[in-house]
TORKE-405972 format. One record per residue (C-alpha): x, y, z. Coordinates in nm, 4 decimals. Example, Ala and Ser with C-alpha at 12.3 -4.5 7.8 and 13.67 -1.06 7.14 Angstrom:
% TORKE-405972
> c1	c2	c3
> 1.2300	-0.4500	0.7800
> 1.3670	-0.1060	0.7140
% end
This chain:
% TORKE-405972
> c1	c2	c3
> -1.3756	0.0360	-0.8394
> -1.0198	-0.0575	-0.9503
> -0.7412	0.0542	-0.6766
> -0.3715	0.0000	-0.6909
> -0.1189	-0.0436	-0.3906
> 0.2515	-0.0812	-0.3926
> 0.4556	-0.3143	-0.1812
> 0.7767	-0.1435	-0.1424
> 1.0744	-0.2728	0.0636
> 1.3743	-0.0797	0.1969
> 1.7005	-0.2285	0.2001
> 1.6678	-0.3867	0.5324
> 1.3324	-0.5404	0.4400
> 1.1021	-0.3459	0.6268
> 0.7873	-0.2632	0.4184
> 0.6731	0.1204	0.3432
> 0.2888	0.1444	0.5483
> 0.0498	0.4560	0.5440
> -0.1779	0.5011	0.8292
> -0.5115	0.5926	0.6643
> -0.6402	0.9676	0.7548
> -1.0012	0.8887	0.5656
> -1.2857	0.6821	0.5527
> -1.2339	0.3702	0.4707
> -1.0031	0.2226	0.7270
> -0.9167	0.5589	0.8887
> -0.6496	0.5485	1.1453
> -0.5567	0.1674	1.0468
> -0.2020	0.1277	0.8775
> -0.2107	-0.0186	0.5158
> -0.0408	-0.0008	0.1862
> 0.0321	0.3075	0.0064
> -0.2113	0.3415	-0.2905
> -0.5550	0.4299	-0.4155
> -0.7973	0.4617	-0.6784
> -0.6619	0.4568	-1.1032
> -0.8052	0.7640	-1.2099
> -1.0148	0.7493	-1.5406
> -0.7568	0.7219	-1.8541
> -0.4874	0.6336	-1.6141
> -0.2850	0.2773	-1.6169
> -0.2382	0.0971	-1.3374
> 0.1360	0.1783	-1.3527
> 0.0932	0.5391	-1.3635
> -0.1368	0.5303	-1.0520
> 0.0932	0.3924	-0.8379
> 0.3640	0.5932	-0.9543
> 0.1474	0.8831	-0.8589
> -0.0582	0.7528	-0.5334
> 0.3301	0.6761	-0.3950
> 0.3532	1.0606	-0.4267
> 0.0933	1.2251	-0.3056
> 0.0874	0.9875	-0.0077
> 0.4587	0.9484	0.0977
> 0.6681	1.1676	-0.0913
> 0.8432	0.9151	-0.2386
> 0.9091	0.8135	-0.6781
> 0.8601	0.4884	-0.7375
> 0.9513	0.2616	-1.0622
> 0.6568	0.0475	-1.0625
> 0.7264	-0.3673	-1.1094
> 0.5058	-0.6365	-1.1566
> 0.1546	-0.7634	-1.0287
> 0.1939	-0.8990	-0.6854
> -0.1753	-1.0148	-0.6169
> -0.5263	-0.8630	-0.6129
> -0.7840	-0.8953	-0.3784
> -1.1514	-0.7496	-0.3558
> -1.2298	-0.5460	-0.0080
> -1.5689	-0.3939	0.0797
> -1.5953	-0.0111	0.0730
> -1.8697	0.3056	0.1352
> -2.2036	0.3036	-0.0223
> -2.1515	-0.0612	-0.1275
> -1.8668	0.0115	-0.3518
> -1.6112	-0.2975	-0.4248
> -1.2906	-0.1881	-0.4359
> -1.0434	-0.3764	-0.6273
> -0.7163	-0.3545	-0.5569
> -0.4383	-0.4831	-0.7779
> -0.1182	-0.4383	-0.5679
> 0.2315	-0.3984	-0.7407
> 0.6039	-0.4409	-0.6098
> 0.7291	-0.1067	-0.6783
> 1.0999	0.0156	-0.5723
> 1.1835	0.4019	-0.4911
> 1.4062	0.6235	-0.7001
> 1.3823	0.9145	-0.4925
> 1.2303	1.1335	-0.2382
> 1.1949	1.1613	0.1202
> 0.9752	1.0084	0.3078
> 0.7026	1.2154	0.4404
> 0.3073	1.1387	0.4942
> 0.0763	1.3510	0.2431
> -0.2853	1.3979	0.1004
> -0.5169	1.1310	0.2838
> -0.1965	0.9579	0.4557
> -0.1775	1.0346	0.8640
> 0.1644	0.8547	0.8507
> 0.3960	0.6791	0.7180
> 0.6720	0.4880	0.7820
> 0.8517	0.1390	0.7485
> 0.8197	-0.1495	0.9505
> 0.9438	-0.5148	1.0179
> 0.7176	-0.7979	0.9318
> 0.6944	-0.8186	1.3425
> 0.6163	-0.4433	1.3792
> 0.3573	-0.4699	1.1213
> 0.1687	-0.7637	1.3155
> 0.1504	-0.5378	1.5746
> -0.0033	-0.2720	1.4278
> -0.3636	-0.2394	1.3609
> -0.4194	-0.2891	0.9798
> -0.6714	-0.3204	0.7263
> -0.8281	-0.6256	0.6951
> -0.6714	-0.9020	0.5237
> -0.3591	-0.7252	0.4793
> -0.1157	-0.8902	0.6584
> -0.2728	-1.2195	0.5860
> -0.2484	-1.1193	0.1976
> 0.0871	-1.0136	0.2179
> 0.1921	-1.3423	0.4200
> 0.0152	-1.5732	0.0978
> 0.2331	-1.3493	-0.1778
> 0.5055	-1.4408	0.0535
> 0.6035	-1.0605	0.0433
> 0.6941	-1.0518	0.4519
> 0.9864	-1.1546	0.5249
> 1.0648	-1.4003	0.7917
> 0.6873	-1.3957	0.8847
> 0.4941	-1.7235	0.8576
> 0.1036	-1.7407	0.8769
% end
């Protein structure tokens, strides 16, 4: 099932997580994103995912990586993730989003994430001043 995420920094490089509300990877903090919707491009799926999950509009950039993660019922998911920098909004958690928020590279070690992510984000050298 293709997915999108967006890797969006702020201006003092802290990167915009969600903490998951829903199955899979409820409660864990990830990337904002989700599933391209039939017809949809990739671009126009994070645009809207940003949306409905953190209030915020995005201009979507290029292809930062892809990986492949394990999902319900033996779905695949695979998620193409995008740098992506906001044009407006406020920030404010929505649809299957608990929270979200921004956070260091060191605050985002800390937190419990989904798996592989920070070691993803560490290989696309997209963390600042974090090494693996």
């Amino acid at each position: 099932m293709r997915c999108v995420g967006a890797i969006v920094h702020d201006a003092e490089g802290r990167l915009l997580v969600i903490r998951r509300g829903r199955p899979p990877g409820e409660g864990l903090w990830s990337l904002p994103g989700g599933r391209v919707e039939p017809g949809e491009s990739d671009a126009e799926a994070v645009v809207r995912e940003l949306s409905e999950e953190t209030g915020l509009r995005v201009e979507p950039g290029r292809l930062i990586g892809s990986v492949e993660r394990p999902g319900l019922d033996g779905v695949t998911y695979d998620i193409h993730d995008y740098a992506a920098t906001v044009i407006s909004g406020e920030l404010a958690a929505g649809d299957d989003a608990a929270e979200a928020r921004w956070a260091t590279p060191a605050e985002l070690r800390r937190l419990p994430t989904t798996d592989g992510l920070v070691e993803a984000l560490t290989a696309w050298r997209v963390l600042p001043g974090v090494r693996g």
